[in-house]
MARBA-3410 file (N, C-alpha, C, O; in Angstrom, 1 decimal):
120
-96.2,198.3,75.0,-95.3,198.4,76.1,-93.9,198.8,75.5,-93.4,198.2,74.7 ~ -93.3,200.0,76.1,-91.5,200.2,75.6,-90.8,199.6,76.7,-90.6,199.7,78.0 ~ -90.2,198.7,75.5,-89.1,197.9,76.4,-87.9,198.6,76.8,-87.5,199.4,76.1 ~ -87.2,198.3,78.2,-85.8,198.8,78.2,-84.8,198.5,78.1,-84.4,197.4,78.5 ~ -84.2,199.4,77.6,-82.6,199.4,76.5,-81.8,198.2,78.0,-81.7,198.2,79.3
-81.3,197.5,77.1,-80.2,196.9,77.8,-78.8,197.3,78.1,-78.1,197.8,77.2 ~ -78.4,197.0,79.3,-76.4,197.3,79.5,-75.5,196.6,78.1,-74.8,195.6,78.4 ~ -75.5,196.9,77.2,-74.7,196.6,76.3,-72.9,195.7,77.0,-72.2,194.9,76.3 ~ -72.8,196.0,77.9,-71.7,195.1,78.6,-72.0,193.8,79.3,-71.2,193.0,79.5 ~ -73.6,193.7,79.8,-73.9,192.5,80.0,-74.7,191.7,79.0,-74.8,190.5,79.3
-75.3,192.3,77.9,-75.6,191.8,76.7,-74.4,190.8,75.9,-74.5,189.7,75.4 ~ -73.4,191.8,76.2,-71.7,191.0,75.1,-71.6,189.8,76.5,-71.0,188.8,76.0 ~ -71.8,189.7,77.6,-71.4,188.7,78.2,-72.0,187.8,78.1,-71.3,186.8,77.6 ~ -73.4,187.5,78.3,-74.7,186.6,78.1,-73.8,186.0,76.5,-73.2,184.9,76.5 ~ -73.8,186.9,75.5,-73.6,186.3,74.2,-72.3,185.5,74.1,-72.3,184.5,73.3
-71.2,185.9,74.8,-70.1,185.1,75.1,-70.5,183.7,75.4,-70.1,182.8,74.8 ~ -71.3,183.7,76.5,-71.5,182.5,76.7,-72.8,181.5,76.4,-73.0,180.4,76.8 ~ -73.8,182.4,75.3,-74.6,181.8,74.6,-73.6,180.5,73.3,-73.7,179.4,72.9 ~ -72.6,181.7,73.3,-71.5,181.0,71.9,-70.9,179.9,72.2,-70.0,179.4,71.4 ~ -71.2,179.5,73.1,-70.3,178.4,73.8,-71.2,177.2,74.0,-70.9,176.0,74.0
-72.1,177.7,74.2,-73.3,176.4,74.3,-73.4,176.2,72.5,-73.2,175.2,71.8 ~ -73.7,177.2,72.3,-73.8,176.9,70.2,-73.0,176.3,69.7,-73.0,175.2,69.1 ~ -71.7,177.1,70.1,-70.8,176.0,69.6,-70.9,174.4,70.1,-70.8,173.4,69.4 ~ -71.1,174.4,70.9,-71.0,172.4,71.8,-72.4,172.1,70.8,-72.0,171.6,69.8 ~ -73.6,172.3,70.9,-74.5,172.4,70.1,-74.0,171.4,68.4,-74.1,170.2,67.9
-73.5,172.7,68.2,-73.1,172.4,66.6,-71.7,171.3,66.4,-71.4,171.0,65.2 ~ -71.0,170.8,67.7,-70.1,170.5,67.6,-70.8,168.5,67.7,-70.2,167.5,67.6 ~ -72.1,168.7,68.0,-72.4,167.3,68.2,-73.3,166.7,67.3,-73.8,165.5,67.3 ~ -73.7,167.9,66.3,-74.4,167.6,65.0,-76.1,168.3,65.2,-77.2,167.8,65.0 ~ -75.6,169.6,65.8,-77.2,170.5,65.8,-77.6,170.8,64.4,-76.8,170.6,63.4
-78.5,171.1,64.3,-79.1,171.5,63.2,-79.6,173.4,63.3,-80.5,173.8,62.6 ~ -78.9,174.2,64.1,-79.8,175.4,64.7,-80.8,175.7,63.6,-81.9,175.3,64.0 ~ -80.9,176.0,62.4,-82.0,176.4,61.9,-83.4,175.6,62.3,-84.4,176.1,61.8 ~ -83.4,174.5,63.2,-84.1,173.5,63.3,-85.4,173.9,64.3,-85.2,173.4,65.4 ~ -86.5,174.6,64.2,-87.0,175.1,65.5,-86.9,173.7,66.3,-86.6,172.6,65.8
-87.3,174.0,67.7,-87.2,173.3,68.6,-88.0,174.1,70.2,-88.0,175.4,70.2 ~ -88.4,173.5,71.3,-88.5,174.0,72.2,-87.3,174.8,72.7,-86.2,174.5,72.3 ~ -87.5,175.9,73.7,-86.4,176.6,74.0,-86.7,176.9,75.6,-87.4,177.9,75.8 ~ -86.4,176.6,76.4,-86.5,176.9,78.2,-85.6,177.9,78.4,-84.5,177.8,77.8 ~ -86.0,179.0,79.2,-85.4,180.0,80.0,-85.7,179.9,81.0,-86.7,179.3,81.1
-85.1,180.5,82.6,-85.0,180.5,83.8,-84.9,181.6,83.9,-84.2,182.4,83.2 ~ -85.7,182.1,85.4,-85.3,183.2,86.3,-85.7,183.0,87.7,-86.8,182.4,88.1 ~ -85.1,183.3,88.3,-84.5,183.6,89.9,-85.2,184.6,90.2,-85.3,185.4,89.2 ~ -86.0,185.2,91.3,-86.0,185.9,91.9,-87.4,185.6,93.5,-87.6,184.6,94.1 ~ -88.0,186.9,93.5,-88.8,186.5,94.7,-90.4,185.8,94.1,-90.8,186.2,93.0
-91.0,184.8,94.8,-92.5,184.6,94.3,-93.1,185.4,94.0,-93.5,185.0,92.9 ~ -93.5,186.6,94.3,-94.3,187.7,94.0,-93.6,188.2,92.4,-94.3,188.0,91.4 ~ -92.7,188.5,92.4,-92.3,188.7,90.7,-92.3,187.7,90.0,-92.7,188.1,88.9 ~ -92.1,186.4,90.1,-92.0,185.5,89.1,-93.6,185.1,89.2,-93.8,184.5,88.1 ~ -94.2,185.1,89.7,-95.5,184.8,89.6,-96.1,186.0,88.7,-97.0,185.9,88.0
-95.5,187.4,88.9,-95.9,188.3,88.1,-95.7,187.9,86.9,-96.5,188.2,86.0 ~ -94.8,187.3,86.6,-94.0,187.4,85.1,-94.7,186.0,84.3,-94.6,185.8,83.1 ~ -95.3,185.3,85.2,-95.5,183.8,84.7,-97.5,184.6,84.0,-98.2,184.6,83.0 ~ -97.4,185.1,85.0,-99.1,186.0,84.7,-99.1,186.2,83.0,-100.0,185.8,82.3 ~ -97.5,187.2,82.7,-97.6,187.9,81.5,-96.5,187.6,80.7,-95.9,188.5,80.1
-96.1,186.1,80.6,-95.2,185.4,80.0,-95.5,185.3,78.3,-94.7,185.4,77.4 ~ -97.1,185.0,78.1,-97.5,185.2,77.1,-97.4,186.4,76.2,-97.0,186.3,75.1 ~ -97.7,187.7,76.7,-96.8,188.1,75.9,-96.0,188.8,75.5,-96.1,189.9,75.0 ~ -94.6,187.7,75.9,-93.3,187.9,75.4,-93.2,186.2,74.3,-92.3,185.6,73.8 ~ -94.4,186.0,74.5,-93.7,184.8,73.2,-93.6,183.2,74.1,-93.5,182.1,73.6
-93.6,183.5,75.3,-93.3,182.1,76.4,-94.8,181.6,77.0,-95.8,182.3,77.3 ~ -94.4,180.2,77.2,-95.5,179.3,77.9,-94.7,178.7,79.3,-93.5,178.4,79.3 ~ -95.5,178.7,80.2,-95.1,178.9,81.5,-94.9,177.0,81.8,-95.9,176.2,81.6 ~ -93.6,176.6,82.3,-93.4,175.1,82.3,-93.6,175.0,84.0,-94.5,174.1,84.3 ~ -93.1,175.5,84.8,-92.9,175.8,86.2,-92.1,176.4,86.8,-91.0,176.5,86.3
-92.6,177.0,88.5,-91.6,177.1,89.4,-91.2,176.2,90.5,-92.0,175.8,91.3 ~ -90.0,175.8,90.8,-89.7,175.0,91.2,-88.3,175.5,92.1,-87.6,176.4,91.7 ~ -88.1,174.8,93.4,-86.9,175.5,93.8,-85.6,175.4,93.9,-85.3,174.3,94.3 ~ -84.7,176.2,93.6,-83.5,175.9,93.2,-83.0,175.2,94.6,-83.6,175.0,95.7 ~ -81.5,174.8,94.0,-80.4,174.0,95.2,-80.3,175.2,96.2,-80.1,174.9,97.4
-80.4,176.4,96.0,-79.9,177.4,97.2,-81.1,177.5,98.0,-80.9,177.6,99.2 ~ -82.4,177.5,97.6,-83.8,177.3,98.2,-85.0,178.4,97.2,-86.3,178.3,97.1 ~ -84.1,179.2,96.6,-85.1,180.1,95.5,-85.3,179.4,94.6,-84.9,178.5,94.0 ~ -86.3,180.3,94.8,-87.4,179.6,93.3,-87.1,180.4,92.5,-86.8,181.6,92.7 ~ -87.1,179.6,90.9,-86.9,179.7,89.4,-87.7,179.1,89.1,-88.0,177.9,89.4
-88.3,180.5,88.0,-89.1,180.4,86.8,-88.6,179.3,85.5,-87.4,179.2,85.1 ~ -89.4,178.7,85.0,-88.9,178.1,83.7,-90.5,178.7,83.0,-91.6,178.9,83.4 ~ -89.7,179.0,81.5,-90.6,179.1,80.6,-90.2,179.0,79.2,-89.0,179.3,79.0 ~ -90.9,178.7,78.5,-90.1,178.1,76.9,-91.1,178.8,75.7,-92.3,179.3,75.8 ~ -90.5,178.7,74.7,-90.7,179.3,73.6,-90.4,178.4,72.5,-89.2,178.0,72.6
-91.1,177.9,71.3,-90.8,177.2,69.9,-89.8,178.1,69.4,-90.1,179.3,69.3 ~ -88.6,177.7,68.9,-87.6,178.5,68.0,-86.4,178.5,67.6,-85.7,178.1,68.5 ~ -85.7,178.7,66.3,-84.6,178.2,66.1,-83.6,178.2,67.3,-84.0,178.5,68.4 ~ -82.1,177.7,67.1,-81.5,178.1,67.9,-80.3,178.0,67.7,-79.5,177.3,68.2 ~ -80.1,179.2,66.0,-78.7,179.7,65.5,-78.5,181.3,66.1,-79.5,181.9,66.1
-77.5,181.8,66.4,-76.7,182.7,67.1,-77.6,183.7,66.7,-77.1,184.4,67.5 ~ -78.5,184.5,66.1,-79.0,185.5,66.1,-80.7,185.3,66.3,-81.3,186.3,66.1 ~ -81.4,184.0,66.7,-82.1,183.8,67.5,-82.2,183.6,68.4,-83.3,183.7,69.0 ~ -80.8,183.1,69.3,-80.6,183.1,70.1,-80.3,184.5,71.1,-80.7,184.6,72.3 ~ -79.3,185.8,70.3,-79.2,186.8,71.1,-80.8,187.3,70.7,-81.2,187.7,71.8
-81.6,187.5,69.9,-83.0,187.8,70.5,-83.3,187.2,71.6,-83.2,187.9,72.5 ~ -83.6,186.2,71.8,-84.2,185.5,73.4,-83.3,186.0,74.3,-83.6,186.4,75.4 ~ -81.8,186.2,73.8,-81.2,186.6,75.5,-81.5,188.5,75.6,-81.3,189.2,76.6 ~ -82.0,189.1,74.4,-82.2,190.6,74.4,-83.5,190.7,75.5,-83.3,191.3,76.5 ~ -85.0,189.8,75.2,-85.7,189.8,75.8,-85.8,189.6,77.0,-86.4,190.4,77.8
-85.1,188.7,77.3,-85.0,187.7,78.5,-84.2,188.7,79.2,-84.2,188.3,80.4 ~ -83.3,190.1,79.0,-82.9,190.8,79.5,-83.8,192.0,80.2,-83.9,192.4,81.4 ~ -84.3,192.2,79.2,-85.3,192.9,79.4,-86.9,192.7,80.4,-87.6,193.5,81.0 ~ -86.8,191.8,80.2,-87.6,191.1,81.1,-87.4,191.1,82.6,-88.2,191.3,83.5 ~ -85.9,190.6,82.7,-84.9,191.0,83.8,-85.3,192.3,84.4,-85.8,192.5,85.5
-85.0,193.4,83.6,-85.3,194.7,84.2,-86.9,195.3,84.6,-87.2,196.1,85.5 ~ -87.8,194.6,83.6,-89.1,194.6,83.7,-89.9,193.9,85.0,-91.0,194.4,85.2 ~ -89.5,193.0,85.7,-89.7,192.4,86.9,-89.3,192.5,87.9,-89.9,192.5,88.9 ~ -87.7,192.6,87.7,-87.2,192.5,89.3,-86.8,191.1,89.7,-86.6,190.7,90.9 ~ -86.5,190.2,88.5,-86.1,189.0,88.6,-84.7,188.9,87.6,-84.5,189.4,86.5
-83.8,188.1,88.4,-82.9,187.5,87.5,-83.0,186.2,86.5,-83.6,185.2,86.7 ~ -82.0,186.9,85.2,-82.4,185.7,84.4,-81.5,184.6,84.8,-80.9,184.8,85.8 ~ -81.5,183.6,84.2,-80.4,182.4,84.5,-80.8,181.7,83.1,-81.5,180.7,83.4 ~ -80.6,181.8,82.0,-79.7,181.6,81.4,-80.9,180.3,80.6,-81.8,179.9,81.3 ~ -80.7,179.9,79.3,-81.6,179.3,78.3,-81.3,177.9,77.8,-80.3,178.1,77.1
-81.5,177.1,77.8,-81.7,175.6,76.9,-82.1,174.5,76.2,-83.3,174.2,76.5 ~ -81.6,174.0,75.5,-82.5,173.6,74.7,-82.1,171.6,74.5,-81.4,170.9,75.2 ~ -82.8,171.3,73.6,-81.9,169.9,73.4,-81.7,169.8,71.8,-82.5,170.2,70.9 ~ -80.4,169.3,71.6,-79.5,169.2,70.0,-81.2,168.6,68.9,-82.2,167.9,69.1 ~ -80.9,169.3,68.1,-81.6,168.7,66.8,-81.0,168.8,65.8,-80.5,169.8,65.3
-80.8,167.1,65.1,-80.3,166.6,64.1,-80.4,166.6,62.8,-79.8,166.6,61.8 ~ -81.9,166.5,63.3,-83.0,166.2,62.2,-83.4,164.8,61.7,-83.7,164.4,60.6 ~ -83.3,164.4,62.4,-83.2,162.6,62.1,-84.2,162.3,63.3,-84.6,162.9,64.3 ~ -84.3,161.2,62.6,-86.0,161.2,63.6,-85.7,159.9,64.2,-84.9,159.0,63.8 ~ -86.7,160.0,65.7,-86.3,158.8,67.0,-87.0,157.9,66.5,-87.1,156.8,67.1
END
């Protein structure tokens, strides 16, 4: 499949505010080299996100659920094992962009939980 090229102006935006989660991340004793689970979300109509949950595998994601948001739409979650230092991170948001254009759904954006490396 050829993927399509992303808006390079909303790529630098997404990343702006990936940097900001990383930073809070790192500022409470992340580990990013640390793989970890990773959730992403998207918004849009049942018929697309059901498409996309179809063919989540392969882009690398396992399908967690849809469930409906506070406005009444339904968002996709799906997650991926993977670091989550700044240039793994704009891969997932390049895809997750892509994917965007590929469906017809909006993304909403990725998370994770801090790893320390210290065990519970």
């Amino acid at each position: 499949m050829t993927l399509p090229a992303i808006d390079p102006q909303r790529l630098e935006e997404e990343c702006e505010a990936d940097a900001e989660v990383l930073a809070n991340l790192r500022e409470n004793g992340d580990q990013p080299e640390l793989v970890r689970p990773v959730d992403v979300s998207f918004r849009g109509s049942p018929e697309a996100l059901v498409r996309l949950t179809d063919r989540a595998e392969e882009f690398g994601f396992e399908y967690i659920e849809i469930e409906e948001g506070e406005d009444g739409e339904p968002c996709l979650f799906l997650a991926k094992d993977q670091a989550a230092d700044a240039a793994s991170i704009k891969e997932l948001t390049i895809t997750c962009l892509q994917i965007e254009q590929i469906f017809g759904v909006e993304y909403d954006g990725w998370g994770c939980e801090l790893q320390d490396g210290k065990t519970e």
